[in-house]
N, C-alpha and C positions, 0 to 999 in steps of 0.2 A: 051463745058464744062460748065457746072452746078456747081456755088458754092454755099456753105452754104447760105451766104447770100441773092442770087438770090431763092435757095428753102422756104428758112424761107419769101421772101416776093410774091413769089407766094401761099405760104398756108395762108398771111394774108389777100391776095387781095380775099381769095375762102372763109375768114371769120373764117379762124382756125388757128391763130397765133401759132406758136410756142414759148413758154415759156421761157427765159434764166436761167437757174437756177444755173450758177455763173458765177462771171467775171471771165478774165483770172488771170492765177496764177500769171503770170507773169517771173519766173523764169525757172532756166536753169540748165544742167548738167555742167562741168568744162569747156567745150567744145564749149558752146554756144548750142549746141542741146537740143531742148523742149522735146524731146522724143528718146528711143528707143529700140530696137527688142532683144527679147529675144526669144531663142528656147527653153522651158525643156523638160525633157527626154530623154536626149539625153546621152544615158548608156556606152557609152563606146569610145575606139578611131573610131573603123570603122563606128559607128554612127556620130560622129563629124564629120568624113572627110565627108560621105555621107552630112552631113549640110553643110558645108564649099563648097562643087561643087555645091550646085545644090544655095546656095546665088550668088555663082559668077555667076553660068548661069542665073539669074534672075536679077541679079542683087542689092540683095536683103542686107541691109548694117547690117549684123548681128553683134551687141556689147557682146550680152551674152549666153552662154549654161548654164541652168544647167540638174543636171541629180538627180535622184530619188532613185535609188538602195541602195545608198551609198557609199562611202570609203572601206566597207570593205566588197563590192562586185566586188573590183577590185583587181588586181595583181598590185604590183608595175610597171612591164614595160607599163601595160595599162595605169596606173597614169601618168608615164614618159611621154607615147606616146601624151595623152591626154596635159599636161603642154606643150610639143614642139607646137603641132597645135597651140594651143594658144598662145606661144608667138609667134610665126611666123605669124602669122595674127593679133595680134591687139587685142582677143577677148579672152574676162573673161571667165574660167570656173569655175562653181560654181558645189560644189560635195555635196552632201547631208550626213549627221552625222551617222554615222554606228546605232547600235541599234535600235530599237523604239517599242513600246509599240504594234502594231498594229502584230508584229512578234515573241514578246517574250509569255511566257506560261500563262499570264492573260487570264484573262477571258473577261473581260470589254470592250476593243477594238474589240474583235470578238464580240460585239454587236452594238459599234456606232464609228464614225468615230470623234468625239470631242477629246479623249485620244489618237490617233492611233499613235505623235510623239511622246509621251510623253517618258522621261525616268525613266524606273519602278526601283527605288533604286539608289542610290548611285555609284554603281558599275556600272550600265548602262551609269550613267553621267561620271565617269572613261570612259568607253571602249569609248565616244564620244571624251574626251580629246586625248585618242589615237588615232582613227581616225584623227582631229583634227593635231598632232601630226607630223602624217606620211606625211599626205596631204603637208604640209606645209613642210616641210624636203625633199618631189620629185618636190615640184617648185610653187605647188597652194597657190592661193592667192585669194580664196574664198570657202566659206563652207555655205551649207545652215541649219541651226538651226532649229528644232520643237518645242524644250523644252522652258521652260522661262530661270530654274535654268541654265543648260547648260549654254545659250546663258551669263547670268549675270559672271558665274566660267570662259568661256571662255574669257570675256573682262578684267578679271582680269588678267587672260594669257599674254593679251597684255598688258595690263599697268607693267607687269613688265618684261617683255622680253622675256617668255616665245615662248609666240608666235609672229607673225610677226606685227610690229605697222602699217603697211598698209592692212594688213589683211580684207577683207571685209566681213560680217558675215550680211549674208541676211534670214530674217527669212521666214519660210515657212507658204501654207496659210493653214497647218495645225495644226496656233498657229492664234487662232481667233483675228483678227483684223480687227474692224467696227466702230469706233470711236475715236472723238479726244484724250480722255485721255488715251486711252489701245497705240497711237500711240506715244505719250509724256511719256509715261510707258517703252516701249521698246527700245525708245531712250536714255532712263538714264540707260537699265540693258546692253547695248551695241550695237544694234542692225545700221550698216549702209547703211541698204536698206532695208523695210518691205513691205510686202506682204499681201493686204489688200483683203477681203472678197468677193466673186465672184459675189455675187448680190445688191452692193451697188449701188444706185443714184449717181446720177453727185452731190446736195447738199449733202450726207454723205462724196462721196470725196472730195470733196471741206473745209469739215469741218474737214477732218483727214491734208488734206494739211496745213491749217491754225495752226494745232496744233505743228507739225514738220519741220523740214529743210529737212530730208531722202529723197531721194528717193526713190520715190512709186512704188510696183509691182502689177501688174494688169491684170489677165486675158480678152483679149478679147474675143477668142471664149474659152470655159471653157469644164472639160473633162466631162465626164458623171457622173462622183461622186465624183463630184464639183459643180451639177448643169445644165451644158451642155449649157448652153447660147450662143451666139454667138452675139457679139456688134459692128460690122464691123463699121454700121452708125454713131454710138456713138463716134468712137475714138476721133472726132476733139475735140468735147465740154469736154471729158475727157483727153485728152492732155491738153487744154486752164485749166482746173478745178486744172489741178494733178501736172502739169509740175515742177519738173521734174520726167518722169513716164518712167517705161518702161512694153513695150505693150506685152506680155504673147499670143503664142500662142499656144495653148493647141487643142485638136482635140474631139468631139463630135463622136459619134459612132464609137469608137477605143478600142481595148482591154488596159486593164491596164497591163502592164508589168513589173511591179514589183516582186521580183527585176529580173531583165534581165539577160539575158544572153545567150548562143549558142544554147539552147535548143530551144529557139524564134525564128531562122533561119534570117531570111532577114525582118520579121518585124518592127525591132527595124526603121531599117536602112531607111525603107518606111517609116514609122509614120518622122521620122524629115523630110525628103524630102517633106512630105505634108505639115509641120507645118509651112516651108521655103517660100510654095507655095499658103499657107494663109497668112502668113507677105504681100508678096509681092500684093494680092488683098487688106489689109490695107493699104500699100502705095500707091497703084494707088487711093484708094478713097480719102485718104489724100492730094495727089497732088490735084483732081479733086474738091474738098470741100472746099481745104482751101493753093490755091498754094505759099503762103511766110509762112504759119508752114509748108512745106515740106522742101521746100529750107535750111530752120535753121537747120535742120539734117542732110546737108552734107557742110553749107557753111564754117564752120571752121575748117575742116579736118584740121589735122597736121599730119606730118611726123611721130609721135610718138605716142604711145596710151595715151588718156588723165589722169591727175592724180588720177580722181575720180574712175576708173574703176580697177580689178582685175583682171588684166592680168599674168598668171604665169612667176613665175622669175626661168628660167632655164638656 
């Protein structure tokens, strides 16, 4: 086994140091874990359960799904079904806010993908609260936000009962987030876990870390119109940069399937069984690079899911 360190001083003995370009963060999720695995896209229950077999055959310790369609691309028993998995294992689903801009009869999102969550009107940011709403009334305890206004109306939700005060509201990376004050921005309109920009440096991470206490979301392999990267190598020093991060993995030459559903057949179900089976090439290089940051991600398992995570309550 090869670790970071042993690679970094073999390329300085060959006269090509490698760079450090931040310390570690230091920090942690409730848990004690520096990091962890997120699936998205993962559209509906038979998706999930497809995610949920093929972690356990791999072994792979998945904390979060979310999914893309949205709320109000689901039927409530699928909501249901979807809450059960999740509280039965331990692992947050995160559902994405009904409307958005890139589906309604604008113009301007069928030309760039910068407005695509937005919500166009007032009444859009309504149908989000209902979404919103519902989610929260069949057992979910997390929702993923595009919007800014949303996300701010939504924390207001919480602070007065409306909606749940453990409520987790993870903003998506189709609300530009690339630096420290846009991430010190989002944390004052509510946001408890953001979703930072697919092509940022280890120092731009490192500098949105410094600005927040959040948890950071982070594409490592990224989809194709997101970019399509693929940062396998990288995760350590972005672990060490981000911590605490959770690792995004998204799939490169894959159809977008938005929004989903039967007419997809069994794609849905393969694309998460792939993204399960890229996690798990992330943690074998993670053991192999840097084996006590791997250990920290399962050494303080507990009997119960940890506080900081959104686990549905059914």
């Amino acid at each position: 086994m090869t670790s970071l360190a042993d690679l970094h001083a073999l390329m300085a003995r060959l006269g090509h140091p490698v760079v450090q370009a931040a310390s570690p963060a230091g920090t942690s999720f409730a848990d004690g874990a520096p990091y962890r695995f997120e699936i998205p896209s993962v559209e509906g229950p038979a998706v999930l359960e497809a995610v949920v077999a093929e972690a356990d055959r791999l072994g792979v310790p998945v904390a979060r799904t979310s999914q893309g369609s949205g709320v109000m691309m689901l039927t409530d028993d699928e909501i249901s079904d979807m809450a059960r998995i999740g509280a039965e294992r331990g692992i947050e689903v995160n559902l994405f806010l009904g409307p958005r801009a890139a589906w309604d009869t604008g113009g301007q999102a069928k030309l760039t993908q910068a407005v695509g969550a937005a919500a166009r009107g007032n009444a859009m940011v309504a149908a989000c609260v209902a979404d919103a709403l519902r989610a929260c009334s069949l057992g979910i305890r997390s929702l993923l936000v595009g919007d800014l206004g949303t996300l701010e109306v939504l924390r207001t939700l919480k602070e007065d009962g409306t909606l749940p005060a453990n409520l987790v509201l993870k903003t998506s990376v189709l609300l530009p987030l690339t630096n420290g004050p846009t991430a010190a921005i989002l944390e004052r309109l509510g946001a408890t876990t953001v979703n930072v920009g697919t092509d940022l440096t280890i120092p731009h991470l490192a500098e949105i870390r410094a600005a927040t206490r959040l948890p950071i979301d982070l594409y490592l392999e990224v989809p194709d119109d997101q970019g399509g990267f693929v940062r396998f190598y990288e995760a350590v020093e972005i672990v060490r940069a981000t911590a605490p991060v959770y690792l995004k993995m998204g799939l490169r030459n894959a159809p977008n399937i938005y929004p989903s559903g039967g007419h997809l057949g069994v794609v849905p179900r393969e694309l998460g069984r792939e993204r399960v089976r890229r996690a798990a090439l992330v943690q074998r290089l993670i053991e192999q690079l840097d084996p006590e940051l791997a250990k920290r991600l399962t050494a303080q398992r507990a009997p119960s899911p940890p506080s900081d995570l959104g686990v549905p309550e059914v």
